[in-house]
Each structure stands twice: as structure tokens, then as C-alpha cells.
C-alpha positions as CSV (number, residue, x, y, z in Angstrom):
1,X,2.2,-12.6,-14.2
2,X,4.1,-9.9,-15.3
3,X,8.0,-9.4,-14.8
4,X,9.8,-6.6,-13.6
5,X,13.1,-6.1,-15.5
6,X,14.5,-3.9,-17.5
7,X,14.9,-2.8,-21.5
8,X,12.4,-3.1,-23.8
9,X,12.1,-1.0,-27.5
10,X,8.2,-1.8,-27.4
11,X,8.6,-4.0,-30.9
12,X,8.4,-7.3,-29.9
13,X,12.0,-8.6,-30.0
14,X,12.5,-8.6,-26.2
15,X,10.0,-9.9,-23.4
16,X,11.7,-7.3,-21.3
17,X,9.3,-4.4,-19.9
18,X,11.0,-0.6,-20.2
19,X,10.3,0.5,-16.5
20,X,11.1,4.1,-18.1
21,X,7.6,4.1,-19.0
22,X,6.3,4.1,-15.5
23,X,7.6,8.0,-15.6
24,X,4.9,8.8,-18.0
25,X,1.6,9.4,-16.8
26,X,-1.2,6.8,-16.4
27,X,-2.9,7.2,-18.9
28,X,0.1,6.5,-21.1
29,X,1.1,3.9,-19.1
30,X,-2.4,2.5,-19.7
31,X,-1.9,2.3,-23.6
32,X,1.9,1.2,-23.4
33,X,2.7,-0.5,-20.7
34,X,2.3,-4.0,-22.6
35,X,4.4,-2.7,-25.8
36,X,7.0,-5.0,-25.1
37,X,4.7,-7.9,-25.2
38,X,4.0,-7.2,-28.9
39,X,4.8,-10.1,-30.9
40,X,2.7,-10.0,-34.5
41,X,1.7,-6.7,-36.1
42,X,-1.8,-6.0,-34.7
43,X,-2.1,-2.7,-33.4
44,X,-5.2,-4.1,-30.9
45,X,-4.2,-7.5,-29.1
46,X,-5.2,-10.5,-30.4
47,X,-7.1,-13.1,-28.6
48,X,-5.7,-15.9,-27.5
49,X,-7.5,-19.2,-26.9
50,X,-4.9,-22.2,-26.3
51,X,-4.6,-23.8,-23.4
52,X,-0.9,-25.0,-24.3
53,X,2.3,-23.4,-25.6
54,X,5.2,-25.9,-28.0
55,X,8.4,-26.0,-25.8
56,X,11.3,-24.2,-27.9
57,X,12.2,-26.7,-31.0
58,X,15.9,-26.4,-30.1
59,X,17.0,-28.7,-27.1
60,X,19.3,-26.6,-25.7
61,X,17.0,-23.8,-25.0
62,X,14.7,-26.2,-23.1
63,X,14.3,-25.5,-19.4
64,X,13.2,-28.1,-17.1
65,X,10.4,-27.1,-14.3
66,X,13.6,-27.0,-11.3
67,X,15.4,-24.6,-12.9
68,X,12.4,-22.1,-14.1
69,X,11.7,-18.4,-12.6
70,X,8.4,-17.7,-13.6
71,X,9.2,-14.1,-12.7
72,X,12.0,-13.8,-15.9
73,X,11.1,-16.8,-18.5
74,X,9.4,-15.4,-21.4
75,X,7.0,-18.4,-22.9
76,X,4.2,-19.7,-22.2
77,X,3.6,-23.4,-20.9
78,X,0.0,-24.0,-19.9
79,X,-2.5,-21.5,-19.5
80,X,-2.8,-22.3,-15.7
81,X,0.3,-20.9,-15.6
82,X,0.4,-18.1,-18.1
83,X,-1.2,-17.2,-20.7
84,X,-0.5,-14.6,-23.4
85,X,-3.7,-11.8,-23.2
86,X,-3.7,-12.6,-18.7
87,X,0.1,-11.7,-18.9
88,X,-0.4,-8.6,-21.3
89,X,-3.3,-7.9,-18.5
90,X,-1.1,-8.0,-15.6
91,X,2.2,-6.2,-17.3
92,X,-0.4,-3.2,-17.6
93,X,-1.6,-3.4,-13.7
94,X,1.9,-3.3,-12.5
95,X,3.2,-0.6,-14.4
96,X,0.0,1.2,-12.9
97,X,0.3,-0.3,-9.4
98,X,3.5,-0.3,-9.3
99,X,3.9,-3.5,-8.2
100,X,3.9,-7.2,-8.3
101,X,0.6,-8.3,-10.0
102,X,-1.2,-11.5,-10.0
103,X,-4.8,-11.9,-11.6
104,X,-7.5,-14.5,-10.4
105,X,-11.0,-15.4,-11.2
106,X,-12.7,-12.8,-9.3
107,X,-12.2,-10.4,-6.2
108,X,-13.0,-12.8,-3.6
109,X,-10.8,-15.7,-5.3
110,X,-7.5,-13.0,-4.9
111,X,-8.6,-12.6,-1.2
112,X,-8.8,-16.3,-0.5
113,X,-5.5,-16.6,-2.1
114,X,-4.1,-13.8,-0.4
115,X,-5.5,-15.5,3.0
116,X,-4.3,-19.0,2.1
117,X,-0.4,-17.8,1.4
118,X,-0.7,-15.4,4.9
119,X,-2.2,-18.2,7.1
120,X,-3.1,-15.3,9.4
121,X,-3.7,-16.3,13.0
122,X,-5.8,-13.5,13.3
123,X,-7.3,-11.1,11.0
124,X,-9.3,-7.8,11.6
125,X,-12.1,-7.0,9.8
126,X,-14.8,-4.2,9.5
127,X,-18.0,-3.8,7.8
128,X,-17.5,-3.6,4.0
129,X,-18.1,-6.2,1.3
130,X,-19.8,-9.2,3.1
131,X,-18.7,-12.0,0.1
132,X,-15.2,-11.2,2.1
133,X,-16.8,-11.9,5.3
134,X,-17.5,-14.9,3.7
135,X,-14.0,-16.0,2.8
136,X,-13.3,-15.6,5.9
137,X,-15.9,-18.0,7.5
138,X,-14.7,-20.6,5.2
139,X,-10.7,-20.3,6.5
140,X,-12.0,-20.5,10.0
141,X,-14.3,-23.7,9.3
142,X,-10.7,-24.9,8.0
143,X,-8.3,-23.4,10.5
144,X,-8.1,-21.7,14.0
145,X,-8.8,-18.5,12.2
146,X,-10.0,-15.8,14.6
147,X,-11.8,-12.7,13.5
148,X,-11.1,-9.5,15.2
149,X,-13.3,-6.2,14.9
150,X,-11.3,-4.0,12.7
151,X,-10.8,-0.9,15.2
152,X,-9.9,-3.5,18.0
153,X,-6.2,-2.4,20.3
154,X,-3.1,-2.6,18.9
155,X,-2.4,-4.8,21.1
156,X,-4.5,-7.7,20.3
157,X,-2.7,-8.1,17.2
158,X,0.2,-10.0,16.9
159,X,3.2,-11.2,14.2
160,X,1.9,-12.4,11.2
161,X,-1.6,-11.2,11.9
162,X,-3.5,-9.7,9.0
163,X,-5.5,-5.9,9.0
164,X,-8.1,-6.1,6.2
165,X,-9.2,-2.4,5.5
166,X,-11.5,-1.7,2.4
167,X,-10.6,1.9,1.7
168,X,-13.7,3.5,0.3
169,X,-15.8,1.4,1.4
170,X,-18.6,-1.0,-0.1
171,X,-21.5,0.2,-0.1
172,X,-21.2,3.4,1.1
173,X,-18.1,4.9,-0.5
174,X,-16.9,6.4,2.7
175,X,-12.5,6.4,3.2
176,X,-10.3,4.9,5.8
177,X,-6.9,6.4,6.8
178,X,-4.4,3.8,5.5
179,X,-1.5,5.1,6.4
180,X,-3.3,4.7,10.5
181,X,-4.0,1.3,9.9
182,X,-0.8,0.5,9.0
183,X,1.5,2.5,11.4
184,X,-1.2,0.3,13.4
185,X,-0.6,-3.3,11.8
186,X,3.0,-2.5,11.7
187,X,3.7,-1.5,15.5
188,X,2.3,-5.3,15.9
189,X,3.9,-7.3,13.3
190,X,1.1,-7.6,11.2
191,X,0.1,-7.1,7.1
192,X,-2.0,-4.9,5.8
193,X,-3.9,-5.8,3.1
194,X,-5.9,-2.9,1.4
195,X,-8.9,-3.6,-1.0
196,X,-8.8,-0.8,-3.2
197,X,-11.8,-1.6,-5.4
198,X,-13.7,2.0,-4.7
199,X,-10.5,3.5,-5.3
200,X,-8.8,2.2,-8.9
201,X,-5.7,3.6,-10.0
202,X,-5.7,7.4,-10.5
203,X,-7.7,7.9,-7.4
204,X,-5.2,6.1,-4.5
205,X,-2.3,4.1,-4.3
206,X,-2.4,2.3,-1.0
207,X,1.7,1.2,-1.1
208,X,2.4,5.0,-0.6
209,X,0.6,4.5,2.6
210,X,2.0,1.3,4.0
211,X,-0.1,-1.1,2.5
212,X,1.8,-4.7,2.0
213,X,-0.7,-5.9,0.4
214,X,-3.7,-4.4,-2.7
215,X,-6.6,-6.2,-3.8
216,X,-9.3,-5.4,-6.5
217,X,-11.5,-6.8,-7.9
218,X,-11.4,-6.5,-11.3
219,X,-14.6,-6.8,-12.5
220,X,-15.4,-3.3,-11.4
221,X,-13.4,-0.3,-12.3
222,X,-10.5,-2.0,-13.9
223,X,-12.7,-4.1,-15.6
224,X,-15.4,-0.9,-16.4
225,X,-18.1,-2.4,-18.8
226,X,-19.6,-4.6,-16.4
227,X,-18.7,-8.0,-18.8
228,X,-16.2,-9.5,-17.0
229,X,-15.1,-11.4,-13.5
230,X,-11.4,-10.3,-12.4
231,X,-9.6,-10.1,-9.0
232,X,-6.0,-8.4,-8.8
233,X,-3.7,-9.2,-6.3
234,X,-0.6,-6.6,-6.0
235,X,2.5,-7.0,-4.1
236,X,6.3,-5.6,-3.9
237,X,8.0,-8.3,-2.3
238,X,9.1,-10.9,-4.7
239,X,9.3,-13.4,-2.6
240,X,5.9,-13.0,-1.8
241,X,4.9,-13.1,-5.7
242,X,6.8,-16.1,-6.3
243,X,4.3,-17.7,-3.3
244,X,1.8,-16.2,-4.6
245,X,2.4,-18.0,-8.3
246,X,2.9,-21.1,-6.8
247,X,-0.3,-20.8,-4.9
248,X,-2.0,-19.7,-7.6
249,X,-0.8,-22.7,-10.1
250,X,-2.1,-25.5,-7.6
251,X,-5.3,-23.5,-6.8
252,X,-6.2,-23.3,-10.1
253,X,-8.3,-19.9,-9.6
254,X,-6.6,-18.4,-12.8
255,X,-8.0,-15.6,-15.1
256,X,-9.6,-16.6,-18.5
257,X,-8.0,-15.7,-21.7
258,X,-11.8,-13.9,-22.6
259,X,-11.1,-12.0,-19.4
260,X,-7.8,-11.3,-19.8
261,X,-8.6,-10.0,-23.2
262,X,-11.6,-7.8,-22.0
263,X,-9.2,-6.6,-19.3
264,X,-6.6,-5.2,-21.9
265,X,-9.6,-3.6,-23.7
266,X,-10.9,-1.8,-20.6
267,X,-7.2,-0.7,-19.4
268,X,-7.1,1.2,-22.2
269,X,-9.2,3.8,-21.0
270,X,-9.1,3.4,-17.5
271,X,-8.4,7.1,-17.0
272,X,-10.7,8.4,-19.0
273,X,-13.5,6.6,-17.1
274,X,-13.2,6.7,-13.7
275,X,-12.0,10.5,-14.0
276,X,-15.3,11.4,-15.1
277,X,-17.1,8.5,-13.0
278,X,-15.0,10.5,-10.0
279,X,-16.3,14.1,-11.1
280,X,-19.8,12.9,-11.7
281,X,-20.1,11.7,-8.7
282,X,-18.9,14.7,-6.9
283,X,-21.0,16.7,-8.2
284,X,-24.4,14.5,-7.5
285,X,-23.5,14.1,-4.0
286,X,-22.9,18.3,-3.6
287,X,-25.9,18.5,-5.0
288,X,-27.9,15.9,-3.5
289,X,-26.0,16.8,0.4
290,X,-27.1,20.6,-0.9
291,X,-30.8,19.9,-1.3
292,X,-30.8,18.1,2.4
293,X,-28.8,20.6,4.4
294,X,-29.5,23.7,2.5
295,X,-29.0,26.1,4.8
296,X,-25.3,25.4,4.1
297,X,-25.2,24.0,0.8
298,X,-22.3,25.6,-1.9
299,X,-24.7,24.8,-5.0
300,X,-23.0,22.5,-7.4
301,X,-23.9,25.0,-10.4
302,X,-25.0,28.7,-9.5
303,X,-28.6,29.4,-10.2
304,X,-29.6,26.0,-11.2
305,X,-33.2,25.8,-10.7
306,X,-32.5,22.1,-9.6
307,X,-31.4,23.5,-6.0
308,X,-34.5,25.3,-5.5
309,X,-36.8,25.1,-2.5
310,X,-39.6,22.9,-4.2
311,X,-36.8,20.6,-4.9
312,X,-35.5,20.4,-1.6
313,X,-38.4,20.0,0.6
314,X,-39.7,16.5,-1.8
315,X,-36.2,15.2,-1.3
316,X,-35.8,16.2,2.6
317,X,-39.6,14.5,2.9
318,X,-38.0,10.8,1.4
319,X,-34.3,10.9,2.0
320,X,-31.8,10.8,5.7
321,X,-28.6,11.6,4.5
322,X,-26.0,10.8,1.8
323,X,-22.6,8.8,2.7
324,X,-19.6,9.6,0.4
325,X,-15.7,10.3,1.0
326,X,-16.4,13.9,-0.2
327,X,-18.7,14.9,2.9
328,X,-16.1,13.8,5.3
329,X,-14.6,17.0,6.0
330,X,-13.4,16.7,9.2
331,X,-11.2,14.0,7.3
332,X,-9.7,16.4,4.7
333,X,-6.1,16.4,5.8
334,X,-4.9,13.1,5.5
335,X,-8.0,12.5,3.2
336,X,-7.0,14.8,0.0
337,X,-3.5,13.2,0.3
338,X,-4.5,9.7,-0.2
339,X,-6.8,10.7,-2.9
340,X,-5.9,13.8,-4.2
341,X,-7.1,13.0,-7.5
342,X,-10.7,12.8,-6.6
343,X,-13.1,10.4,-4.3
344,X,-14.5,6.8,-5.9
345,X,-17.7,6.7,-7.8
346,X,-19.8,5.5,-5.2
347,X,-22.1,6.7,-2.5
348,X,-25.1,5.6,-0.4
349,X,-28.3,7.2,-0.3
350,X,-30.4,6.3,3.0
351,X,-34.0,6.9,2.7
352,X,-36.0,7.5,5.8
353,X,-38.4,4.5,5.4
354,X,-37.8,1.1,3.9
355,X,-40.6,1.2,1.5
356,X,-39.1,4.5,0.0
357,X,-35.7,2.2,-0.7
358,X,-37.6,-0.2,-2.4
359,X,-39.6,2.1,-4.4
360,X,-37.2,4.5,-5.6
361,X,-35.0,2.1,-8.1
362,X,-38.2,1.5,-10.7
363,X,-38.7,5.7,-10.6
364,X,-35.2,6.0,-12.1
365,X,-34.4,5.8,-16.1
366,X,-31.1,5.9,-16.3
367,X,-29.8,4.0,-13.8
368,X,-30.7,0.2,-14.2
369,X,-31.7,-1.7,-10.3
370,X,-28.6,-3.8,-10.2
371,X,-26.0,-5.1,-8.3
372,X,-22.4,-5.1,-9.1
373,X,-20.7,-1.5,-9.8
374,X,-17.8,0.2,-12.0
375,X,-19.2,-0.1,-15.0
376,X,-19.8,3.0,-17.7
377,X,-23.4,2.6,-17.3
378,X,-25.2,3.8,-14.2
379,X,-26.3,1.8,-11.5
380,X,-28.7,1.8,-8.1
381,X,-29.3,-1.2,-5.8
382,X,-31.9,-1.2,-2.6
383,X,-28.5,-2.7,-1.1
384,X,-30.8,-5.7,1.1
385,X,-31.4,-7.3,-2.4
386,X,-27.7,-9.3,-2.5
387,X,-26.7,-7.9,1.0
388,X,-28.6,-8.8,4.3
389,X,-26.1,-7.6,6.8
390,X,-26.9,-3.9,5.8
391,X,-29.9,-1.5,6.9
392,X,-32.7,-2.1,4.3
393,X,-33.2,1.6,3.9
394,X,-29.9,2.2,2.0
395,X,-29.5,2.5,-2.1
396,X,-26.1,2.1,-3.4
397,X,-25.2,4.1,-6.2
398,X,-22.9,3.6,-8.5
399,X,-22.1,6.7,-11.0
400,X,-21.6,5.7,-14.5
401,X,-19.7,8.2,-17.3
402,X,-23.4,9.8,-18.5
403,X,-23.9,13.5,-18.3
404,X,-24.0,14.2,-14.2
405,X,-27.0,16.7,-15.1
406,X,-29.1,13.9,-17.1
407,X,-28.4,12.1,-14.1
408,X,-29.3,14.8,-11.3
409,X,-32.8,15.3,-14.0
410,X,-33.4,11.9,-13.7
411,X,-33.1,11.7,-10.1
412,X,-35.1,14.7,-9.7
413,X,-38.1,12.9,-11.4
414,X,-37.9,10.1,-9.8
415,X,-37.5,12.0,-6.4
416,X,-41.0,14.1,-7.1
417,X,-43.1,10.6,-8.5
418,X,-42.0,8.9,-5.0
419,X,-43.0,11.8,-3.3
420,X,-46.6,12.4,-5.3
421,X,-46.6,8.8,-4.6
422,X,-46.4,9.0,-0.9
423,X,-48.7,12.0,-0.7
424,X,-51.4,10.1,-2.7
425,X,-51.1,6.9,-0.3
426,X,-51.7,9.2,2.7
């Protein structure tokens, strides 16, 4: 965990972040932030693989467990505490979260901690990622846990209650007004807690909409080279933080040096990735939207024989629609200001038969069929593969940082063999 004080010079005689830094933009942020950890002369951090740290050699600066904040002390004990490359990890994410920031084993092990510390009596809940849906059959085998639908009254909310809002959302990269759900959870008592996967820092940041409480999980976009397991949790409260450690210590569901290493690596150019994942994708879906509804279509590059009429009518014959923030344009008021740097890099593409979802993965070259998403590569999934609770015509598709016009080509291809296919079979 990282600790939020002030003065720093960046050369590793004080454990004490500069919080000037978070004036500079991300991006610098991204390669700085950790400066003050810097304690030998590598210029890229070293890995670190002990499990346990020598106490200080003089007796005097010992300090027993009862008299330790975790949020100030600057050594490491036992790596189920801290741990040199996950602290470096989380001094980065709460410079760019500005925020509180604890790391776990994976997304759904920062929700269950996040669920454990709340104790909600209630939570509300829509459709989104179902492993959460999961967590949350597993607290109410263990508690009294009841599970509201997430657009349910105000008024069936009450203190203490928790409003789980995925914001875009898995799998289809559609947004969610945060700052309605929380004028919502707030009216009531309750917490918001805003997983903010689909949209990594640089696209949103949920606090300046109400949020109490952000989750990611790491092992997409911050993570980005689809190698590591990560969940974040982010908070401003510092009580809550000091629960959460505590929590955190006894659950045991800490990050991995490895991870914690890969996840400085991948900070690094955090920007530069899901900038051009977030332009990539914005141009496929115009283009893709285009070819279905081309009667109204702005062409996502004038005179590009890809948005011609042959084109069009073999993807109209195999595709319904595309989902994506971008086409929700009667949302486009409160919508640019929560992400006015661009959508996430994620969209669904719903064919019009099953068969046609299942086929169109194996057409593709330069996406690889997987599940999972973030990652610099490009990747599709018929969705019903890891997924049963969604429609089995649906492909997610998560945009990678190739050229968007290798990638339109490609789907092009692909597009035309499914429909030669399809016109051979009949």
C-alpha cells in the first residue's frame, strides 16, 4: 500500500511521495510516481523475491506491531503485508487514482474484500461481469445478503447498503451515468462502488462522480499484456484503507511480487496504450455502425472503399447491431463529461444467428478467440464460451494497439468468407 504524505526529492533518501507530482499529467505520473521509492541505482525496478524483510539493527528504531501505521512506516515486514515491487505498484495507482490503493490477487478477490469490509445488507446489482455475480452468491450462502436489481427504487435501499455499477460495461462496453447512481446510493445512505475496468485511468475517474468506492481489475488494462492476475481496490477515506489493510493481511489475497513487478512494467505506458486501444476502437465501431445503418453513416475515412455497398450488404446479411459507449448518443451530455478523453476499448458485436457467432472467431487473423481483454494484442470471444448468462449470438471484442485499418481488412475478410460460407450452405 502506498502512503499519502508529503516531500520526496525522487532519490531514494525519503520514503515520502511528492504529491506535487500528481499536477503533472498521467502519463508523467505513470513514469514517476514511484521516484521516491528508489532505493539502489537501477533505472528499471528490480525484482524483488523475499518473503521477509530484517527489522532495523538498532533497537531503538524498532517498532512493535501496537504502535505501527502501515499507512506512514517505510519497511517492509512480510510480504503479506508489503512488499517492495506491490508497494512501488500501488504508489503509481494512487497518484493516477488519486486515491487510496490496495492491490489483491485478482478483480474478483478486491470485490470480495471490498464486500467482506462493507457487510452490505443489501447490494444492487445489474448485468455485467457474472464472476461478480458470483461473489456475491458466495456472501449470501454466508450471510443474509440480499441481491437487489440494480435500477430498483431509491427507496428500497437503505444505510449501509451497497450500489455496484460496472461503468462501461462487460461485455458490451456500453456506460452508466455514475454521477445518477450515486446522487441515487447517496439520497439512501448507501456506497457506491464503481468497477471501472472498461474505463482505466485516462478514460474516467469515477471519484469526480461520487463514487466511494473503484475497483479494477488489473489484469486487464492496467495490467495490458495479458500476463498477469491483479485487482485494485481505490478509496479516499483513510479509515476505510486502514480496514481495508487489515482485511487484506488476514485474508491473505495479496498481489505477487511477479505481479507486482509486471504491474510497474505495464504502468509505464499505460497512456500510451489505452489511448490508441480507445481511438481504434472508435474508429471500428463508426465503421462497423456505418456499414449497418448506412443510410446515416459519417464514414470513418472519406472514400474508403471499405464503406462501399458490397461491403455493407455481406455485413448487414450476418450482423444485428453493434453495442459500444460511442453510439449512445442520446447519452452524450453527461456521457462526454465522464469520459471526455475517449470511450473503453470494448464493444459487442451481435450476429443475427448463433451459428454466425460461433463461426466468425476462426475467419479472423488477427484477433486470437479468447477470453480475457486489455491486452495490446487483439482479441474476440463468442461471449457463451466462459459466459452462460449472455445471448449466444454476441462476440466480444476487445481492440488491441494494431493498426485499426489492418484490423477493419481483417474483419472485412472474415466478414465476406462467413458470408460466401452461408451462401454456399444454402
Amino acid at each position: 500500500m502506498a502512503p499519502l504524505l508529503e516531500g520526496s526529492n525522487g532519490t531514494g533518501t525519503t520514503s515520502k511521495p511528492d504529491t506535487s507530482i500528481r499536477n503533472l499529467s498521467p502519463a508523467t505520473q505513470a513514469i514517476h510516481a514511484d521516484d521516491y521509492l528508489n532505493r539502489i541505482e537501477d533505472v528499471a525496478p528490480a525484482m524483488h523475491v523475499s518473503t521477509t524483510f530484517r527489522y532495523a539493527s538498532r533497537p531503538e528504531d524498532l517498532v512493535p506491531a501496537k504502535d505501527l501505521d502501515i499507512e506512514t512506516f517505510d519497511k517492509h515486514i512480510y510480504s503479506r503485508l508489503t512488499a517492495p515491487n506491490t508497494t512501488r505498484l500501488e504508489a503509481l495507482l494512487a497518484s493516477l487514482l488519486n486515491a487510496r490503493v490496495l492491490t489483491y490477487t485478482s478483480g474478483l478477490s478486491a470485490f470480495h474484500a471490498a464486500l467482506v469490509f462493507l457487510n452490505p445488507k443489501r447490494i444492487a446489482i445489474g448485468d455485467g461481469y457474472h464472476g461478480c455475480h458470483g461473489v456475491v452468491s458466495i456472501h449470501q450462502r454466508m450471510t443474509s445478503m440480499k441481491k437487489l436489481p440494480l435500477d430498483c427504487p431509491a427507496e428500497e435501499l437503505q444505510e449501509g447498503d451497497v450500489v455496484h455499477l460496472e461503468t462501461p460495461l462487460n461485455p458490451t462496453g456500453e456506460a452508466y451515468n455514475i454521477a445518477a447512481y450515486a446522487r441515487k446510493a447517496h439520497s439512501r445512505g448507501a456506497i457506491l462502488i464503481v468497477d471501472a475496468t472498461f474505463g482505466p485511468p485516462g478514460l474516467q475517474d469515477p471519484f469526480l462522480h461520487g463514487a466511494d468506492v473503484v475497483m479494477h481489475a488489473g489484469t486487464k488494462y492496467l495490467g495490458g499484456h495479458s500476463d498477469m492476475l491483479c485487482g485494485v481496490l481505490a478509496v479516499q477515506k483513510k479509515e476505510w484503507y486502514n480496514a481495508l489493510v487489515h482485511d487484506r493481511t488476514y485474508l491473505g489475497s495479496v498481489l505477487g511480487s511477479l505481479e507486482g513487478w509486471l504491474g510497474v512494467r505495464s504502468m509505464r505506458t499505460l497512456e500510451l496504450r489505452v489511448q490508441r486501444q480507445s481511438k481504434n476502437t472508435d474508429a471500428l465501431v463508426r465503421w462497423l455502425d456505418g456499414l449497418l445503418h448506412p443510410e446515416t453513416a459519417v464514414a470513418a475515412a472519406n472514400g474508403d472503399a471499405s464503406s462501399s455497398s458490397g461491403n455493407s450488404e455481406t455485413v448487414r446479411a450476418v450482423v444485428q447491431k453493434v453495442l459500444h459507449a460511442s453510439l449512445q448518443r442520446e447519452d452524450k451530455e453527461w456521457l462526454d463529461k465522464q469520459m471526455p478523453n475517449g470511450y473503453g476499448p470494448v464493444f459487442a458485436i451481435w450476429m443475427k444467428d448463433e451459428k454466425y457467432a460461433r463461426a466468425l472467431p476462426s475467419k479472423l487473423h488477427l484477433f486470437h478467440h479468447a477470453t480475457s481483454l486489455g491486452g495490446v494484442e487483439s482479441l474476440i470471444e463468442w461471449r457463451t464460451m466462459s459466459d452462460d448468462t449472455v445471448d449466444t449470438r454476441l462476440l466480444r471484442v476487445s481492440i488491441g494497439v494494431e493498426s485499426w485499418e489492418d484490423l477493419r481488412d481483417d474483419f472485412i475478410q472474415a466478414f465476406e468468407a462467413l458470408h460466401s460460407e452461408i451462401s454456399l450452405s444454402h
